[in-house]
SERONU-951515 format. One line per 8 residues: number of its first residue (from 0); their letters; for each residue x, y, z of N, C-alpha, C, CB. Coordinates in nm, 2 decimals, padded with zeros to 4 digits. Glycine has a CB too. Example, Ala and Ser with C-alpha at 12.3 -4.5 7.8 and 13.67 -1.06 7.14 Angstrom:
% SERONU-951515
0	as	01.32 -00.57 00.78 01.23 -00.45 00.78 01.32 -00.33 00.78 01.13 -00.45 00.90  01.28 -00.22 00.71 01.37 -00.11 00.71 01.29 00.00 00.79 01.41 -00.06 00.57
//
This chain:
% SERONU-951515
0	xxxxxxxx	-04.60 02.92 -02.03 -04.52 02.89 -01.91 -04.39 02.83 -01.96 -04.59 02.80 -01.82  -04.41 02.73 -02.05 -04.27 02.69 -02.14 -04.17 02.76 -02.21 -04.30 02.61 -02.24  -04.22 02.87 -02.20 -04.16 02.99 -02.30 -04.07 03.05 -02.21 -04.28 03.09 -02.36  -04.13 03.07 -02.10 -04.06 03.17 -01.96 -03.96 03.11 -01.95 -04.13 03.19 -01.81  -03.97 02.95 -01.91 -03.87 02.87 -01.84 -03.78 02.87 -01.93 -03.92 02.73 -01.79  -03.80 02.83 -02.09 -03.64 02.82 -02.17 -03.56 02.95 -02.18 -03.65 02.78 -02.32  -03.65 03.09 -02.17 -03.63 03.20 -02.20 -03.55 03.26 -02.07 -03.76 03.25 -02.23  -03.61 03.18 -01.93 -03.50 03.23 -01.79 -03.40 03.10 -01.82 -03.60 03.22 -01.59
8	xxxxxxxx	-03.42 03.00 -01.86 -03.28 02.90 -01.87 -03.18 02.97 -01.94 -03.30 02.76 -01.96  -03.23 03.06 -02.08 -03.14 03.08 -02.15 -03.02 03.21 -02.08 -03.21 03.11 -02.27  -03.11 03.31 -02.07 -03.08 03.39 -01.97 -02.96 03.37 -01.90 -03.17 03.41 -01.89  -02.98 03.25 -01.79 -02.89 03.23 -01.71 -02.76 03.18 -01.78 -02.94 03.13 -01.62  -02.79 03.04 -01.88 -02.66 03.01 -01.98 -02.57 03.14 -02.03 -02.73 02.95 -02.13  -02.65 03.22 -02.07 -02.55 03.35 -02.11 -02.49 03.42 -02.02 -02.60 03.45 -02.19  -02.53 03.41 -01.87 -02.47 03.51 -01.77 -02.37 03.45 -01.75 -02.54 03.54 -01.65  -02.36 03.28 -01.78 -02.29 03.18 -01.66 -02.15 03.19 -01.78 -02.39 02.97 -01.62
16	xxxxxxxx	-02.19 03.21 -01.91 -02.07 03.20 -02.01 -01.98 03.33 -02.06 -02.13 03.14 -02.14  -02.06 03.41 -02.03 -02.03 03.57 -01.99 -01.92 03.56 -01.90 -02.17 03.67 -01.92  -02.02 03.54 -01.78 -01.84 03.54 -01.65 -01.75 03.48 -01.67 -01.83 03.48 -01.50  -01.77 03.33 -01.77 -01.66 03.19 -01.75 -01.54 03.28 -01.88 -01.76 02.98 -01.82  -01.60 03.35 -01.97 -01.53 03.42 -02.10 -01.39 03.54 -02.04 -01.69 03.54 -02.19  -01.53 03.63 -01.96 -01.43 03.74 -01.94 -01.35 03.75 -01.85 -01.49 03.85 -01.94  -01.39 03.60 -01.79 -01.21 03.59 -01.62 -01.11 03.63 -01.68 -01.13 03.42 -01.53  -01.05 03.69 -01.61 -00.90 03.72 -01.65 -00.85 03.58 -01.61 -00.82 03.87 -01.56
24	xxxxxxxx	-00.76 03.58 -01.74 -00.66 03.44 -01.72 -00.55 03.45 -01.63 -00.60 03.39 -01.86  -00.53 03.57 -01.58 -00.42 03.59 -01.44 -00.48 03.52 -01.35 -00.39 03.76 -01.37  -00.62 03.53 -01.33 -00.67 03.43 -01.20 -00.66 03.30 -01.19 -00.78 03.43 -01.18  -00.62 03.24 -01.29 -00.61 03.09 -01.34 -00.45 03.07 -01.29 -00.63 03.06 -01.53  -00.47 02.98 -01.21 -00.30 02.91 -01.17 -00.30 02.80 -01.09 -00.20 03.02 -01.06  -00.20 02.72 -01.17 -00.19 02.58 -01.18 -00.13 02.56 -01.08 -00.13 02.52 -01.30  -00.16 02.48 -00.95 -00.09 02.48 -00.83 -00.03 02.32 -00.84 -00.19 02.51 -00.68  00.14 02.32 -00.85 00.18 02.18 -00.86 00.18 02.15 -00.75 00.31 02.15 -00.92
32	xxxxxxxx	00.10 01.99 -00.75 00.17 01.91 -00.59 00.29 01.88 -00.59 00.11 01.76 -00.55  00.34 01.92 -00.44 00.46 01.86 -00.40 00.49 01.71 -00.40 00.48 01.89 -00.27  00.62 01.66 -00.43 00.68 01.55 -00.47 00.70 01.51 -00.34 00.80 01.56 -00.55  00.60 01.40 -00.27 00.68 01.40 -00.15 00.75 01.24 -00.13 00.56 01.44 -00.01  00.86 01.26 -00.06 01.02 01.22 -00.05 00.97 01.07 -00.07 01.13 01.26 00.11  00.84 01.00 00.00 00.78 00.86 00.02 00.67 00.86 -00.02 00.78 00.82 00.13  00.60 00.85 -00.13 00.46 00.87 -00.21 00.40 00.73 -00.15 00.47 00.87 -00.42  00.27 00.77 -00.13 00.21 00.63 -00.07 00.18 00.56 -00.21 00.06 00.66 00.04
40	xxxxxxxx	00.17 00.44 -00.17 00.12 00.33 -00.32 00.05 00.26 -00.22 00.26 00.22 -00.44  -00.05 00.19 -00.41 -00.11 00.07 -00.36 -00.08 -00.05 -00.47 -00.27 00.10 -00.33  -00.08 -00.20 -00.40 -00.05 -00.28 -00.47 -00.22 -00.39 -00.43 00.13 -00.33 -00.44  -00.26 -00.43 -00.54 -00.40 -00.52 -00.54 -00.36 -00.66 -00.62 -00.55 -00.42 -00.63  -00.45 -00.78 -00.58 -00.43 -00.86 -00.66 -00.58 -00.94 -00.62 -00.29 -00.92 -00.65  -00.62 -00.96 -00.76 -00.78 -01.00 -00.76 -00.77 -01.13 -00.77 -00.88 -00.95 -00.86  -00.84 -01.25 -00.68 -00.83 -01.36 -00.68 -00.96 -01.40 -00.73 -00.78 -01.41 -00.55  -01.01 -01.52 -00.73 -01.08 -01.59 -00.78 -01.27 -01.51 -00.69 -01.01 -01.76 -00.73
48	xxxxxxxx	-01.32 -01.54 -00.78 -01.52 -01.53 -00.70 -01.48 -01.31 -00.64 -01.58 -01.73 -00.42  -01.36 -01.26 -00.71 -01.40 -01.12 -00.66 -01.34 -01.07 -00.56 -01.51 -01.10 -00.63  -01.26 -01.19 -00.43 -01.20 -01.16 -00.35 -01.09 -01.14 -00.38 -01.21 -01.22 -00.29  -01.02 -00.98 -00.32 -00.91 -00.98 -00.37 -00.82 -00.92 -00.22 -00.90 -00.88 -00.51  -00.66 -00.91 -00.27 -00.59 -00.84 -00.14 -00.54 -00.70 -00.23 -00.43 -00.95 -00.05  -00.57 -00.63 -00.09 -00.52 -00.48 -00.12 -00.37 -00.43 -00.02 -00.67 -00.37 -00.07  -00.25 -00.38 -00.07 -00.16 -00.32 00.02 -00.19 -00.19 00.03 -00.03 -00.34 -00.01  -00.15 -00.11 00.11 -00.08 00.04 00.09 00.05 00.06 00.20 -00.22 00.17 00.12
56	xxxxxxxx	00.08 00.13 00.10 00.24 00.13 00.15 00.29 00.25 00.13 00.33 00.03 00.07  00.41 00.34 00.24 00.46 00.41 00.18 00.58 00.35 00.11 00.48 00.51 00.25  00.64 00.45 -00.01 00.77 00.41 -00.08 00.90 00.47 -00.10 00.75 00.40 -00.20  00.95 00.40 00.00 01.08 00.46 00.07 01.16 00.47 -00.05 01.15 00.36 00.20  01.29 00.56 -00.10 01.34 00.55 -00.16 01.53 00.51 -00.20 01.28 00.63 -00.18  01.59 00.45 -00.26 01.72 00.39 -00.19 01.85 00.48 -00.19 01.77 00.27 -00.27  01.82 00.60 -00.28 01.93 00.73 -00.30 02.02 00.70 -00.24 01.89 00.86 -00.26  02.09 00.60 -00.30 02.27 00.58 -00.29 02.26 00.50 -00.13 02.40 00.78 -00.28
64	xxxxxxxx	02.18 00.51 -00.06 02.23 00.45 00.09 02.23 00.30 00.08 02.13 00.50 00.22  02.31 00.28 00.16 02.31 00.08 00.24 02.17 00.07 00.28 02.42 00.06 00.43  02.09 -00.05 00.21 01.95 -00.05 00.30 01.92 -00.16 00.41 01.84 -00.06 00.21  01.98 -00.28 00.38 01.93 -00.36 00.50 02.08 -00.41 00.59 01.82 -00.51 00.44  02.08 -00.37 00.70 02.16 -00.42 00.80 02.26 -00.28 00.85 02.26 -00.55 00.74  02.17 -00.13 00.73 02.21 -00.01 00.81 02.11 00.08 00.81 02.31 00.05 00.76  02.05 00.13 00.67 01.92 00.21 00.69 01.81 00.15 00.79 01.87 00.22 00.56  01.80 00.01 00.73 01.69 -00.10 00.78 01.76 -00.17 00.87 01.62 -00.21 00.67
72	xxxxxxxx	01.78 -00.18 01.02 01.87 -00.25 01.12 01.85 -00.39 01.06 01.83 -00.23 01.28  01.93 -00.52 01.07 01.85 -00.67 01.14 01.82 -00.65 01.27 01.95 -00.80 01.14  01.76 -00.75 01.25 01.69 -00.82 01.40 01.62 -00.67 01.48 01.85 -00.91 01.52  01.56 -00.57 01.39 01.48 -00.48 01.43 01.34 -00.47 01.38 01.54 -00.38 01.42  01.23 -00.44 01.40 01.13 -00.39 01.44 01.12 -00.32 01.30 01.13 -00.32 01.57  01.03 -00.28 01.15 01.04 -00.22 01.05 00.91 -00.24 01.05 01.13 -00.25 00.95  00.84 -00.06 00.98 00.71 -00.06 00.93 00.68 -00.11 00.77 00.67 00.10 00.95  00.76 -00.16 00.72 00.80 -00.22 00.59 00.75 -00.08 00.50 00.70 -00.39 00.55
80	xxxxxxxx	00.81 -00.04 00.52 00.78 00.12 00.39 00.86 00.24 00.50 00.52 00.20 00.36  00.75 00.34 00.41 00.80 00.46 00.45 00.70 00.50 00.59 00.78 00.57 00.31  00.69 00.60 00.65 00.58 00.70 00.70 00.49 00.63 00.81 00.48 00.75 00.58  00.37 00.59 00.72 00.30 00.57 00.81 00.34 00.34 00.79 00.11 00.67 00.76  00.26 00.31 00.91 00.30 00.12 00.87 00.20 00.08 00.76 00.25 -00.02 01.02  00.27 00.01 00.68 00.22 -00.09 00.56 00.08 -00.16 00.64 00.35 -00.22 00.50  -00.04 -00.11 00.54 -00.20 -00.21 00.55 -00.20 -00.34 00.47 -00.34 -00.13 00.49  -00.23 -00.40 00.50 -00.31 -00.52 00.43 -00.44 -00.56 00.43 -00.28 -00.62 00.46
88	xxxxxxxx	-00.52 -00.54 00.33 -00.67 -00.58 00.31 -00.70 -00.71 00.26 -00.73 -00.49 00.21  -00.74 -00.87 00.33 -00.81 -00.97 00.31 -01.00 -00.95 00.29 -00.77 -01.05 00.42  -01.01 -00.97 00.16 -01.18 -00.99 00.13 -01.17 -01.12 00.21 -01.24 -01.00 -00.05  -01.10 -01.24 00.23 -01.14 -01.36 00.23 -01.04 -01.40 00.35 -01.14 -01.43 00.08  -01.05 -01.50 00.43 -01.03 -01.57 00.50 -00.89 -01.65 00.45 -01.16 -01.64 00.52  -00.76 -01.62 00.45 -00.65 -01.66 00.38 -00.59 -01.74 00.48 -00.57 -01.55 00.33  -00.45 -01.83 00.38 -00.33 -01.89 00.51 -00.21 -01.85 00.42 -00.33 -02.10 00.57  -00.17 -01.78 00.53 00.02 -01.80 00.50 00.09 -01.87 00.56 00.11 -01.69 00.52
96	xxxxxxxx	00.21 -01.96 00.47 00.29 -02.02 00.58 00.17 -02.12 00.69 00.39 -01.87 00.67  00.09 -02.18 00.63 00.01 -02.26 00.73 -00.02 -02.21 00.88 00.09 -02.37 00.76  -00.03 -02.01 00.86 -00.14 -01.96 00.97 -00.25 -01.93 00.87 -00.09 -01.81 01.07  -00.36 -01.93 00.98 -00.49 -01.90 00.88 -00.49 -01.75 00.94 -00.67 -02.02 00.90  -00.52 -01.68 00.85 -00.55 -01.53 00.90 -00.72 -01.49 00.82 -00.41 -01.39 00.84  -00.79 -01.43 00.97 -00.95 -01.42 00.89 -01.00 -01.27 00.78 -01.09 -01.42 01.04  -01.06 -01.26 00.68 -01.06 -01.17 00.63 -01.08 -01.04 00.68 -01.11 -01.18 00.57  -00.99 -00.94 00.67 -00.97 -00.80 00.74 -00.85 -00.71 00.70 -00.94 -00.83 00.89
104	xxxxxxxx	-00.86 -00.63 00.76 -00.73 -00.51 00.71 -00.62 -00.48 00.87 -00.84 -00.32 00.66  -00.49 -00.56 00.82 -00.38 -00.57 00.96 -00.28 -00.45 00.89 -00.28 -00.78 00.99  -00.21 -00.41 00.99 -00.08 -00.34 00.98 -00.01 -00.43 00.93 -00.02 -00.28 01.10  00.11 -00.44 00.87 00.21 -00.51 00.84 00.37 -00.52 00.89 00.20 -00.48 00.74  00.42 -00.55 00.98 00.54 -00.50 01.03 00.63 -00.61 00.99 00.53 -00.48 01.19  00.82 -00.58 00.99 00.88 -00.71 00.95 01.00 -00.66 01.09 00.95 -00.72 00.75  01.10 -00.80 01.07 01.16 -00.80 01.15 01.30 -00.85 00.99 01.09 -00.88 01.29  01.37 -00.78 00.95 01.45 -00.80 00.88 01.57 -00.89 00.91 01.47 -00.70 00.84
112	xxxxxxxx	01.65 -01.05 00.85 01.78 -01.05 00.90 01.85 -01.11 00.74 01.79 -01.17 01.06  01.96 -01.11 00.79 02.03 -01.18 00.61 01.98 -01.27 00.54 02.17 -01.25 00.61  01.89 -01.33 00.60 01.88 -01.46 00.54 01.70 -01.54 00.57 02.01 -01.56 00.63  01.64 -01.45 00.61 01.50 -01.45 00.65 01.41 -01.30 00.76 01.50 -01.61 00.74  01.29 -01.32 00.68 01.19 -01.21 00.78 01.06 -01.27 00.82 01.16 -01.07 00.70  01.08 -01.20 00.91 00.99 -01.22 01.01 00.84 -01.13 00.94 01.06 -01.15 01.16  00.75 -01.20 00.91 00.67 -01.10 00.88 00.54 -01.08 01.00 00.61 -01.13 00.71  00.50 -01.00 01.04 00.41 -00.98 01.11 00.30 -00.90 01.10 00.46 -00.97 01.18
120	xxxxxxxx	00.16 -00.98 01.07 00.04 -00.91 01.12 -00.02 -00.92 01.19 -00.01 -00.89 01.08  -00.04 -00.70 01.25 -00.10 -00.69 01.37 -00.24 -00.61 01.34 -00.01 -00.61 01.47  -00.35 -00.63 01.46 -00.49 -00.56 01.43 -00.45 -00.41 01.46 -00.62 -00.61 01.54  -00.39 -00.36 01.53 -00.42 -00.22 01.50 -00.42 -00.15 01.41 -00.37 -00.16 01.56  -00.51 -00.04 01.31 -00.46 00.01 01.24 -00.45 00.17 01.26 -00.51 -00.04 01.14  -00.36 00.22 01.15 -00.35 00.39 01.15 -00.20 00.43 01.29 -00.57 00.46 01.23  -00.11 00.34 01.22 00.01 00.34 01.35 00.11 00.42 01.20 00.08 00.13 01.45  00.16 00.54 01.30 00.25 00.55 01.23 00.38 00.49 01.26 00.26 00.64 01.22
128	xxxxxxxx	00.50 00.46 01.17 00.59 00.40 01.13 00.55 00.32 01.25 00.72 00.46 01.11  00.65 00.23 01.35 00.65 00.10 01.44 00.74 00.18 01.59 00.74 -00.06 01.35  00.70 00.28 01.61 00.71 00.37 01.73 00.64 00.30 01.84 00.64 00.51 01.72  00.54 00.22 01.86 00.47 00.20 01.92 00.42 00.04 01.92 00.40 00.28 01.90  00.51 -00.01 01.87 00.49 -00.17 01.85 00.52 -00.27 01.94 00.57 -00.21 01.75  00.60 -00.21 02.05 00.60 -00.29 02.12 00.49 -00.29 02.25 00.72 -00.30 02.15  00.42 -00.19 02.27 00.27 -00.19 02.33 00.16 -00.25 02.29 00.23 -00.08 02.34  00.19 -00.21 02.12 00.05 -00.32 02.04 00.08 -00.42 02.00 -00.03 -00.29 01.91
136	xxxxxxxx	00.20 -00.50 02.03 00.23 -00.60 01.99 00.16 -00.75 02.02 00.34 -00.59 02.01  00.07 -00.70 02.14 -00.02 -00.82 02.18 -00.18 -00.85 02.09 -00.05 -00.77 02.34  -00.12 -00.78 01.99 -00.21 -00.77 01.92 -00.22 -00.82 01.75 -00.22 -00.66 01.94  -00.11 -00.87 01.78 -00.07 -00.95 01.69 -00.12 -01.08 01.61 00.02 -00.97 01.74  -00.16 -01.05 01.50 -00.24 -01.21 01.44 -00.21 -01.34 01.41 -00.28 -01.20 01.33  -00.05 -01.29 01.33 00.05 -01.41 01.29 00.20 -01.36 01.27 00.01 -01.48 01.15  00.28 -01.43 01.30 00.41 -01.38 01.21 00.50 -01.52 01.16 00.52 -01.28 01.33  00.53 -01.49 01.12 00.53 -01.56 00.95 00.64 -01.54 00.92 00.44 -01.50 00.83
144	xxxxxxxx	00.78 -01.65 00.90 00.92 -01.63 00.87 00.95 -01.71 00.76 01.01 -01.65 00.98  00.99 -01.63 00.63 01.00 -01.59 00.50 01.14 -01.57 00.45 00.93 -01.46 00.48  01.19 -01.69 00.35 01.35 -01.68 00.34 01.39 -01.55 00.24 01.42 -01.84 00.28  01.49 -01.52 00.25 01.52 -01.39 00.19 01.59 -01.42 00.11 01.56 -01.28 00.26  01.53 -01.36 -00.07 01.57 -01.42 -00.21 01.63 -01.33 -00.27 01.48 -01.46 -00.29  01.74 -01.32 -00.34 01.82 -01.24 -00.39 01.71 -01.19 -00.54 01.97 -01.32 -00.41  01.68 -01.05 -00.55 01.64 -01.03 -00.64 01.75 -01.02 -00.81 01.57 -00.91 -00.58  01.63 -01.05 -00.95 01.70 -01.02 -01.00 01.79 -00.85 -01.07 01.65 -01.10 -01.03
152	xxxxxxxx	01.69 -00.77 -01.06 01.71 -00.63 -01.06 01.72 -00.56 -00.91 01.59 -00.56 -01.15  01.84 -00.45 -00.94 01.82 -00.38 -00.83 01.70 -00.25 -00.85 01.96 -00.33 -00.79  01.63 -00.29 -00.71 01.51 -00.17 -00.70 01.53 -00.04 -00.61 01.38 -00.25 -00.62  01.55 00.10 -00.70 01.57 00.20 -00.61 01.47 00.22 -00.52 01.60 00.30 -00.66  01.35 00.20 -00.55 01.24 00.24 -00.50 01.17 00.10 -00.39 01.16 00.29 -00.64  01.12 00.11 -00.30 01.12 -00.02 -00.24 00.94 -00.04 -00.28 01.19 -00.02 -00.06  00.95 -00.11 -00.35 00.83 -00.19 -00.42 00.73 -00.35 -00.38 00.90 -00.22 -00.53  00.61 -00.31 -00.38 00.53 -00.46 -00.31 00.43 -00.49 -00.44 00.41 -00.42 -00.13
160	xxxxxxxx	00.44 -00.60 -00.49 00.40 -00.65 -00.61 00.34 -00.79 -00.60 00.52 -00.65 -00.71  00.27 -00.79 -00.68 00.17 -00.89 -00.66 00.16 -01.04 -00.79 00.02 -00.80 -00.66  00.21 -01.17 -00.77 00.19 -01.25 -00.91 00.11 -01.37 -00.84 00.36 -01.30 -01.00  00.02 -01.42 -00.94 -00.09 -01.52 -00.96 00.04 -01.64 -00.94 -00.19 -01.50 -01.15  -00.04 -01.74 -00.82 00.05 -01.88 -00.80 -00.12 -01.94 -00.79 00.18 -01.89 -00.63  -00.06 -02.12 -00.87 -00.17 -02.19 -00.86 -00.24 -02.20 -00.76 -00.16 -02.29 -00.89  -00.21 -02.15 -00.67 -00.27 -02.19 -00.51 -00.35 -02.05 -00.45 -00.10 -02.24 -00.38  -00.32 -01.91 -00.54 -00.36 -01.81 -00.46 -00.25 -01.69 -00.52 -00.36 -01.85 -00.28
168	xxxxxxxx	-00.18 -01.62 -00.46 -00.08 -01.51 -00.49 00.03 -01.52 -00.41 -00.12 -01.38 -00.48  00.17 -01.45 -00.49 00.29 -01.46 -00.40 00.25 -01.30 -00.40 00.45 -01.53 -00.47  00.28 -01.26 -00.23 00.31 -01.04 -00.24 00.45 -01.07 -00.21 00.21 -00.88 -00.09  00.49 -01.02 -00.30 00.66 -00.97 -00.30 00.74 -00.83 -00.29 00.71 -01.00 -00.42  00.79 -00.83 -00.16 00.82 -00.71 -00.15 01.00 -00.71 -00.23 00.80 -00.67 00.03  00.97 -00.60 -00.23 01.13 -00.59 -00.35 01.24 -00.42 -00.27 01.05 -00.52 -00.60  01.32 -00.46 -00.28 01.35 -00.33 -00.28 01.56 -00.37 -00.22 01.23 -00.23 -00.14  01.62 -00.26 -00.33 01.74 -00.28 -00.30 01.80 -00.42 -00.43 01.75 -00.32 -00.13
176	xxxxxxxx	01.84 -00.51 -00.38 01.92 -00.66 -00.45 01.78 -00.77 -00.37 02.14 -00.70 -00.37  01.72 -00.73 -00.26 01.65 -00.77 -00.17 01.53 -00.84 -00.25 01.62 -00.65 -00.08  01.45 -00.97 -00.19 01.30 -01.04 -00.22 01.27 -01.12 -00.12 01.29 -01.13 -00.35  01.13 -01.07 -00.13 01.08 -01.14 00.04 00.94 -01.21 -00.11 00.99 -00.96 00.24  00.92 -01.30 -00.11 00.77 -01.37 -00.19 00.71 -01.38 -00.03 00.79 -01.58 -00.29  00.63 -01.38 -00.03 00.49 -01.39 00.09 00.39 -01.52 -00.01 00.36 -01.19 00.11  00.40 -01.61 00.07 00.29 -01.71 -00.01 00.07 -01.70 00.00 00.34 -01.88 00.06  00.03 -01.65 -00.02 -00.12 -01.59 00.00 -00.19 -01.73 -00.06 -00.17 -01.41 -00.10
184	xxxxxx	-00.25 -01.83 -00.01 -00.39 -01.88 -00.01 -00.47 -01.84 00.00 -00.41 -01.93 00.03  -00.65 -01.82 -00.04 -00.75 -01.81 -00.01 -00.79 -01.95 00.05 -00.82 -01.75 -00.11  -00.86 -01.92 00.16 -00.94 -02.05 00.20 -01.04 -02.08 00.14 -00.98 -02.06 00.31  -01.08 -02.19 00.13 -01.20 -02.27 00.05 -01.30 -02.25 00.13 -01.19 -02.43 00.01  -01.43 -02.21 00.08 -01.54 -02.21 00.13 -01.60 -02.02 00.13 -01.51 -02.31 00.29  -01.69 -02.00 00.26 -01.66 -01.90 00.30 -01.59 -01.77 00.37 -01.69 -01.90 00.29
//
């Protein structure tokens, strides 16, 4: 009976390497993905005991234009990216700016001006760009006003980056001459 079985295994190995041999290699074609104009990213930063924060973002790009106070209005309403609105993932129970926000995944919306932003997180998720923000806006967790730091490189690409502060993480959004630091605590306990 052992004999059959390696003898039909083998069988099959040679049918299966037979077809895989004699495909014509015309049938083989490499399909490039499209470059699209705002690639989504993600930015993570792992804190202490495992808890970490996750972004996703689209990434708008600066191709020669004016970005904040013409692409990006002041004192308007921004999905802080491209496409769809910027997520934020809390494993843990955090505070920014002395709001406590409980662990969860918020939209991310800003309110841009020369000299400070407004950052705001809301519960709805899966919103594209901020079309619709002022209906879910009651839905809002915190907003959070963040002075606006002159970066030292200019960023074509508008970028959210993450660095280790004794207290927890700064997320820094970048983009243009432009720096927003976001200060991230984890709360103590659970």
């Amino acid at each position: 009976m052992k004999k059959k079985l390696n003898f039909f295994a083998l069988v099959i190995t040679i049918a299966i390497c037979s077809f895989t041999i004699y495909t014509p290699l015309k049938a083989q074609k490499t399909i490039q993905p499209r470059s699209k104009a705002s690639p989504i990213c993600l930015a993570n930063f792992l804190g202490e005991d495992n808890n970490y924060i996750k972004v996703t973002y689209g990434q708008p790009m600066k191709k020669g234009r004016e970005i904040f106070g013409n692409l990006v209005p002041y004192g308007k309403i921004w999905r802080t990216g491209a496409n769809e609105a910027t997520e934020v993932t809390f494993t843990k129970d955090v505070v920014i700016e002395k709001k406590n926000i409980k662990a969860g995944t918020y939209t991310v919306f800003s309110i841009p001006e020369e000299d400070k932003w407004t950052i705001i997180f809301n519960g709805i998720l899966g919103q594209w760009g901020s079309y619709k923000y002022e209906e879910n806006k009651t839905q809002n967790i915190a907003e959070i006003a963040i002075p606006v730091d002159k970066a030292q490189d200019e960023y074509e690409a508008f970028t959210i980056q993450f660095e280790q502060t004794k207290k927890g993480a700064e997320m820094i959004l970048f983009w243009d001459k432009t720096k927003i630091a976001i200060p991230i605590t984890f709360k103590k306990g659970k």
